[in-house]
PAZAPA-4460 file (N, C-alpha, C; in steps of 0.05 Angstrom, whole numbers, plus 32768, in hexadecimal, padded with zeros to 4 digits):
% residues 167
    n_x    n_y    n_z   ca_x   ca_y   ca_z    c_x    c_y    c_z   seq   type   mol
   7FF9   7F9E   7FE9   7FE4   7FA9   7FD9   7FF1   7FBB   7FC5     1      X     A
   7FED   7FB3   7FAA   8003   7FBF   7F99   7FE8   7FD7   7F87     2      X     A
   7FF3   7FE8   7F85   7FDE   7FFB   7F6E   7FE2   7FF6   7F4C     3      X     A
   7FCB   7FF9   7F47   7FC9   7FFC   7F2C   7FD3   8011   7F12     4      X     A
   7FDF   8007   7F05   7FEA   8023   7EF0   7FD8   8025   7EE0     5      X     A
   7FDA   803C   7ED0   7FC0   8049   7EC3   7FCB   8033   7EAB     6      X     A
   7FBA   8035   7E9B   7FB6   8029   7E7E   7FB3   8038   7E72     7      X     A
   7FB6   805A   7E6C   7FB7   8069   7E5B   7FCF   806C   7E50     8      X     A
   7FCA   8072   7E2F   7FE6   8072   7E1F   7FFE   8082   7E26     9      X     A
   7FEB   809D   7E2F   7FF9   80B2   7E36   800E   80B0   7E50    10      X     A
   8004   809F   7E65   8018   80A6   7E7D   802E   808F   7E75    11      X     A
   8028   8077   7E61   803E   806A   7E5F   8055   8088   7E4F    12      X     A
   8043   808C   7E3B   805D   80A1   7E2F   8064   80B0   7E46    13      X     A
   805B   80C1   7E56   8064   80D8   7E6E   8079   80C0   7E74    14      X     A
   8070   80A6   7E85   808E   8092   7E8F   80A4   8091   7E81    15      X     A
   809F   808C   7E67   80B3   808A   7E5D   80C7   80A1   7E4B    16      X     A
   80B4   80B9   7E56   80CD   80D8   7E4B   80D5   80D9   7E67    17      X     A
   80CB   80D6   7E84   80DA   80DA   7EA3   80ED   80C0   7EA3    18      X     A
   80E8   80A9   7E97   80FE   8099   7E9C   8117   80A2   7E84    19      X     A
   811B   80A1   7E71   8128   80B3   7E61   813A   80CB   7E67    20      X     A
   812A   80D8   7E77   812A   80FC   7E7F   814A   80EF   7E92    21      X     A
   813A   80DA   7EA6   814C   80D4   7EC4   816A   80C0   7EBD    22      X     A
   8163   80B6   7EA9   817D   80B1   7EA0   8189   80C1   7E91    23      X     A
   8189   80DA   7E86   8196   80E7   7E7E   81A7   8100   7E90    24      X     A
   8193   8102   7EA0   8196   811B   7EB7   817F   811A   7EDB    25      X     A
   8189   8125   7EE7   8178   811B   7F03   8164   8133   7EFF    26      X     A
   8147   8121   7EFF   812F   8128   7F04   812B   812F   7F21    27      X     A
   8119   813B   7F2C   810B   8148   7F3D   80F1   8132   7F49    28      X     A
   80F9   811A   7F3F   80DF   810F   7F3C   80DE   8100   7F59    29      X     A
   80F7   80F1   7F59   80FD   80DD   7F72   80FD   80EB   7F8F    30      X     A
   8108   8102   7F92   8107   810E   7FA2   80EB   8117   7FB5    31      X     A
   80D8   812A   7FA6   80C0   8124   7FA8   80AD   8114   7FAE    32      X     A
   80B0   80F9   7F9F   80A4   80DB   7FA6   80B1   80CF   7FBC    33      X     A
   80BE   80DD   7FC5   80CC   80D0   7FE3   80BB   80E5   7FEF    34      X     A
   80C3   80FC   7FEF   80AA   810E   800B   8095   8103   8005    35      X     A
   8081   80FC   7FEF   8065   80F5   7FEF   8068   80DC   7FF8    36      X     A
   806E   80CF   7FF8   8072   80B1   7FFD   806E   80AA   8024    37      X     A
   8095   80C4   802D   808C   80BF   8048   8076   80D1   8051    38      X     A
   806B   80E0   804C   8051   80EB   8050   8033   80D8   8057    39      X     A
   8034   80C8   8042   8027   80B1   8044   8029   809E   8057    40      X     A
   8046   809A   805A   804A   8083   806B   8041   8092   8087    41      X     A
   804A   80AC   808A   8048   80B6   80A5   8026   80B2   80AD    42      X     A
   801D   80C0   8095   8001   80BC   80A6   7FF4   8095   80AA    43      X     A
   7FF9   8088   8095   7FFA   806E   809C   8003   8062   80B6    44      X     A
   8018   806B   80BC   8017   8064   80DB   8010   8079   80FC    45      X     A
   8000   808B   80EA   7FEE   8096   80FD   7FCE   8084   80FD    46      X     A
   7FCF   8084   80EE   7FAF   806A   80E0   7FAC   8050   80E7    47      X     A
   7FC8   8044   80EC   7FC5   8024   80EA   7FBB   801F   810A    48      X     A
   7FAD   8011   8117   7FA6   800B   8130   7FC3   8003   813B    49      X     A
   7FC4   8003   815A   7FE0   7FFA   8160   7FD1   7FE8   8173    50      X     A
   7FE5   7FCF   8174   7FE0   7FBE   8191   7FF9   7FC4   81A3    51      X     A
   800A   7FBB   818C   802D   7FB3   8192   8037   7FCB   8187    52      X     A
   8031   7FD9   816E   803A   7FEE   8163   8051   7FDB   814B    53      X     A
   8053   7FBE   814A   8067   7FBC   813C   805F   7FB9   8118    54      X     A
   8049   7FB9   8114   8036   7FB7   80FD   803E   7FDB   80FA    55      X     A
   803D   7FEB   8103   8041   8009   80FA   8061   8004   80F7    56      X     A
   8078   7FFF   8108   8091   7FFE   8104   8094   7FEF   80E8    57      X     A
   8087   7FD2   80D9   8092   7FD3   80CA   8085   7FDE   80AF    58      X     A
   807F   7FF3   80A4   8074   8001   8091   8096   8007   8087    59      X     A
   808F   8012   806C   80A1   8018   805D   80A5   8022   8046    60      X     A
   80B6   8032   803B   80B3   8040   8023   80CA   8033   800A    61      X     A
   80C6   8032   7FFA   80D5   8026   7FDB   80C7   8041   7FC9    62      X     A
   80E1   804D   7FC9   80DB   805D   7FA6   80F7   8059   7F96    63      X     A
   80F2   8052   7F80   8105   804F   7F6D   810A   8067   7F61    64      X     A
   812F   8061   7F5A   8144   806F   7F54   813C   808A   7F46    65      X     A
   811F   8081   7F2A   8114   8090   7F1F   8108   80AA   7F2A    66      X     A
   80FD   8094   7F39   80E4   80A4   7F57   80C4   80A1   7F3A    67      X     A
   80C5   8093   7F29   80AF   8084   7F1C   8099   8073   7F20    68      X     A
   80A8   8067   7F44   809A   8059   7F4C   809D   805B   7F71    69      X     A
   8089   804E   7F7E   808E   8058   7F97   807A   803D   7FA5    70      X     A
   8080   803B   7FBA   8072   801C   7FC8   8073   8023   7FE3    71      X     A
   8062   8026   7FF0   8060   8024   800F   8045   801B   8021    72      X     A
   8057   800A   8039   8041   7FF8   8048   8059   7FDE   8047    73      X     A
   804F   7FD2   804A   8061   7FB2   8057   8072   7FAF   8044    74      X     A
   808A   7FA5   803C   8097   7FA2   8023   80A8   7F89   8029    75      X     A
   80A5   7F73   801F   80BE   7F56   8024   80AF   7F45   8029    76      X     A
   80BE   7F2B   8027   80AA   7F19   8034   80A2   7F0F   804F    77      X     A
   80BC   7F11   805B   80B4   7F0D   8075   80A0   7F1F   8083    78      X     A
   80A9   7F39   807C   808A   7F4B   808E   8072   7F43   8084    79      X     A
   8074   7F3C   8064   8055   7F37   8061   804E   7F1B   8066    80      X     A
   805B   7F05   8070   8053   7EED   807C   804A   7EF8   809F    81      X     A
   805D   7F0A   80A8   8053   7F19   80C9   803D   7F22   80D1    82      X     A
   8038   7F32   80B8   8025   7F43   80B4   8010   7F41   80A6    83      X     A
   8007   7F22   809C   7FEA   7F1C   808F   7FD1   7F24   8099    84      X     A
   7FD4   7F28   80B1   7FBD   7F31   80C3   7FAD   7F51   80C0    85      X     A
   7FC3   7F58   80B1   7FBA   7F7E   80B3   7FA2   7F85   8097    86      X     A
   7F9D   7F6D   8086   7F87   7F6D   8073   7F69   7F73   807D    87      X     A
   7F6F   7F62   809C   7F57   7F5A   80AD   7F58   7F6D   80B0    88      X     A
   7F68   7F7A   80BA   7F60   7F97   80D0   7F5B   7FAF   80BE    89      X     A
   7F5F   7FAA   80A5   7F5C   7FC7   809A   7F3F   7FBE   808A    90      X     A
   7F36   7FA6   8080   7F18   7FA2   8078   7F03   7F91   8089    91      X     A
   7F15   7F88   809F   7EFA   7F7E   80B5   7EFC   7F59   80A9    92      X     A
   7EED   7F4F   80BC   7EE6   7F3A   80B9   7EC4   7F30   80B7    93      X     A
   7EC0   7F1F   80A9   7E9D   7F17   80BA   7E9A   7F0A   80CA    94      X     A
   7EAC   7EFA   80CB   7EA3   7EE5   80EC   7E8D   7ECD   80E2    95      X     A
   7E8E   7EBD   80F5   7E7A   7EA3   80EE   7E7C   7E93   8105    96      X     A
   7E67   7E85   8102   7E56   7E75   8125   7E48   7E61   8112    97      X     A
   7E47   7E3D   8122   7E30   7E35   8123   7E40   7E1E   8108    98      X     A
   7E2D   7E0F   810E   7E39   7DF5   80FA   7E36   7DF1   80DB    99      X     A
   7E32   7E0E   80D1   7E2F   7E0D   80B7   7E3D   7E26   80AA   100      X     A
   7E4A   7E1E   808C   7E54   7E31   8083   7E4E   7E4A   8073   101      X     A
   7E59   7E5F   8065   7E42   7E6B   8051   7E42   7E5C   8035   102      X     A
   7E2D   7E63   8032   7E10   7E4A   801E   7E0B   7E35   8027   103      X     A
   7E0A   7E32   8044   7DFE   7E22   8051   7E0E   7E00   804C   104      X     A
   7E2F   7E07   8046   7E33   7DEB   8043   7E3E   7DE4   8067   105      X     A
   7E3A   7DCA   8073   7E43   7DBA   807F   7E69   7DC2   8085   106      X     A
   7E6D   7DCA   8099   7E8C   7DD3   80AD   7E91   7DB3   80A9   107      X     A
   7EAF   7DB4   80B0   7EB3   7D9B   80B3   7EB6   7D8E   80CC   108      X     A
   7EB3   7D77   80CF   7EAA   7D67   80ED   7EBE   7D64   8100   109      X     A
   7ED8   7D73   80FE   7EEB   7D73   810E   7EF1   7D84   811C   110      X     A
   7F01   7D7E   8136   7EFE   7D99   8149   7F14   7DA5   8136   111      X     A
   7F14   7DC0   8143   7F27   7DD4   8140   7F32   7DD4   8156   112      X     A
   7F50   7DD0   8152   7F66   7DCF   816B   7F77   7DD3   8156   113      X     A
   7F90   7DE4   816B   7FA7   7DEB   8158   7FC3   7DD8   8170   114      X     A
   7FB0   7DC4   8177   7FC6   7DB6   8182   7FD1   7DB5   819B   115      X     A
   7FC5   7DCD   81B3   7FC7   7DC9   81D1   7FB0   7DDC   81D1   116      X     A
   7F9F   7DE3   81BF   7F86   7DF3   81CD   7F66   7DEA   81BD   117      X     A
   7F59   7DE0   81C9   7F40   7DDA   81BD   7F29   7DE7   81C4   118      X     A
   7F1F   7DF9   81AE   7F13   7E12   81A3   7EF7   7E08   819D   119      X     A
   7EF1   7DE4   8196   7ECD   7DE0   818F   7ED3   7DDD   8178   120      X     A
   7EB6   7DC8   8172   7EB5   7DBA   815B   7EA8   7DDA   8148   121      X     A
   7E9E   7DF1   814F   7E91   7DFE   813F   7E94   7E1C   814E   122      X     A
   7EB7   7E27   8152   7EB3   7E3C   8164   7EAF   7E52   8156   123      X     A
   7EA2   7E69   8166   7E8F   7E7B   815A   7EAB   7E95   815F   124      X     A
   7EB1   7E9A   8145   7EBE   7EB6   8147   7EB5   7ECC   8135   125      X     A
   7EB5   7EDE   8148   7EAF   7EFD   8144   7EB3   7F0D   812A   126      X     A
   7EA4   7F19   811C   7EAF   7F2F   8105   7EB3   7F3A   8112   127      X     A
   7ECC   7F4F   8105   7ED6   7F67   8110   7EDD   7F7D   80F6   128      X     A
   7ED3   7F8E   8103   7ECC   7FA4   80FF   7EDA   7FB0   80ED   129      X     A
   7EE1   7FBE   80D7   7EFE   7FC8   80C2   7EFF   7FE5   80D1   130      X     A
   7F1F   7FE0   80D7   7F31   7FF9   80D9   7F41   7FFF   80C5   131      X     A
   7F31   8011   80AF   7F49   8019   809D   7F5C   802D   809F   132      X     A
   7F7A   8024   809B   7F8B   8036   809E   7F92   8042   807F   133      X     A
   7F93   8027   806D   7FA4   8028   8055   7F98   8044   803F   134      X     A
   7F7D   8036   8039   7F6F   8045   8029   7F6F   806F   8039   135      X     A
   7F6E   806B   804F   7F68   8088   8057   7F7D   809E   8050   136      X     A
   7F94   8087   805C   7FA8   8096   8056   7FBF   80A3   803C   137      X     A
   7FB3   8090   802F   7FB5   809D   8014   7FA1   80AC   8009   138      X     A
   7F8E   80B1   8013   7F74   80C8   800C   7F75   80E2   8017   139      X     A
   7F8A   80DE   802F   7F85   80FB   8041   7FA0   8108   8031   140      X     A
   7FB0   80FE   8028   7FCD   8104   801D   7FBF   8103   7FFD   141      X     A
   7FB3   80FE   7FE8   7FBA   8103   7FD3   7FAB   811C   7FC1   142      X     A
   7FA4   812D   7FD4   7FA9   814C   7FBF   7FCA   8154   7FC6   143      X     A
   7FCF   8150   7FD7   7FF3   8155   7FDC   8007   8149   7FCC   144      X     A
   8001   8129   7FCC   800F   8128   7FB2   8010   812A   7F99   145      X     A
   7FF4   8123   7F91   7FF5   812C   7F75   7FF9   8149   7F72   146      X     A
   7FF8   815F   7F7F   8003   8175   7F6F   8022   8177   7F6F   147      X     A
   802E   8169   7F88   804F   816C   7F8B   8058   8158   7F79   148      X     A
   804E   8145   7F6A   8051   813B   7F5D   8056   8148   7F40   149      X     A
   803D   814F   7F39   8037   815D   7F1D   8047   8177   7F19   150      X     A
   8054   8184   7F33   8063   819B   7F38   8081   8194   7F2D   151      X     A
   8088   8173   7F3D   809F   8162   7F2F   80A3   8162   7F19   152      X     A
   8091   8155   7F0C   808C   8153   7EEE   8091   816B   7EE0   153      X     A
   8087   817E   7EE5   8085   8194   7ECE   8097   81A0   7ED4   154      X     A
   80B4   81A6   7EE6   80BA   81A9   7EEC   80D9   819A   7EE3   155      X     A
   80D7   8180   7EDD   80EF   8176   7ED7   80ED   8177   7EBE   156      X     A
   80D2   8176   7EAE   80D6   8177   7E90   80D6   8194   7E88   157      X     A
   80CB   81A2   7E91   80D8   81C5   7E95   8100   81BC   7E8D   158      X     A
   80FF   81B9   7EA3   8127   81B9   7E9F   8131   81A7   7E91   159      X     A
   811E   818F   7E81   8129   817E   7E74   812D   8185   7E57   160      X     A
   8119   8195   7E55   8111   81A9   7E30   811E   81C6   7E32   161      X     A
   8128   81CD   7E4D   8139   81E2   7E45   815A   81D7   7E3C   162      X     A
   8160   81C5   7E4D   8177   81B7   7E4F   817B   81A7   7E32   163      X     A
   8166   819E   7E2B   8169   818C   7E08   8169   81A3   7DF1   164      X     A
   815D   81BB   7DFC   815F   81D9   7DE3   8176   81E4   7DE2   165      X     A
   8188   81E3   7DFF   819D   81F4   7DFB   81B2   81DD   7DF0   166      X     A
   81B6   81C8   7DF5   81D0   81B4   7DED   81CF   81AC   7DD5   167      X     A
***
């Protein structure tokens, strides 16, 4: 589940004076987006339901070099082929019974067997219920980051405009 970047003119320019800033001199920026980041992740795997606990083991953090950008929750492909299942669990399912589909089209006429187990021509499974971990946990954490963030920011361009006045 990847987030959206703003479409305002302005934060592309802010990106591109912190990317600038960080190749010239080390920002404050990366550092920070790593504590907010594992902050996030920590409470994410206080949130995520456990069966096995191995869906919380594999969470994970990616922040780049910049610290411009930051990614956490499943990351690769193999975890997210492992781990397709955790969509269900964080928005629920509806479930469905009975020989017809929604808008009333016609199931198709064959059993469902996955090949040593036969389940019925029309077996009735359960909605379940949404356990969200994803969304909370980035809600209970973001007055924390955005100000340690914005603290980053003003903060590295503070030392970036004293540093470009005196040289």
């Amino acid at each position: 589940m990847a987030a959206r970047r703003s479409r305002m003119s302005g934060d592309f320019k802010l990106r591109r004076t912190l990317r600038s800033i960080h190749a010239t001199m080390d920002n404050e920026l990366a550092p920070v987006m790593r504590d907010s980041a594992e902050r996030i992740l920590s409470t994410m795997k206080n949130l995520i339901p456990k069966d096995t606990g191995a869906a919380a083991a594999a969470l994970k953090v990616f922040v780049s070099k910049s610290g411009l950008d930051a990614q956490i929750g499943i990351r690769g492909k193999k975890d997210n082929n492992r781990f397709f299942y955790l969509k269900f669990v964080e928005y629920g399912t509806k479930g469905y019974s009975g020989p017809k589909r929604s808008g009333g089209r016609n199931r198709r006429p064959t059993n469902k067997s996955d090949g040593a187990d036969f389940f019925g021509k029309y077996p009735d499974i359960p909605a379940r219920p949404a356990h969200p971990w994803l969304r909370p946990a980035k809600d209970v954490n973001r007055e924390y980051v955005i100000a340690n963030i914005q603290a980053a920011i003003s903060r590295t361009l503070s030392k970036a405009s004293k540093g470009l006045s005196n040289g």
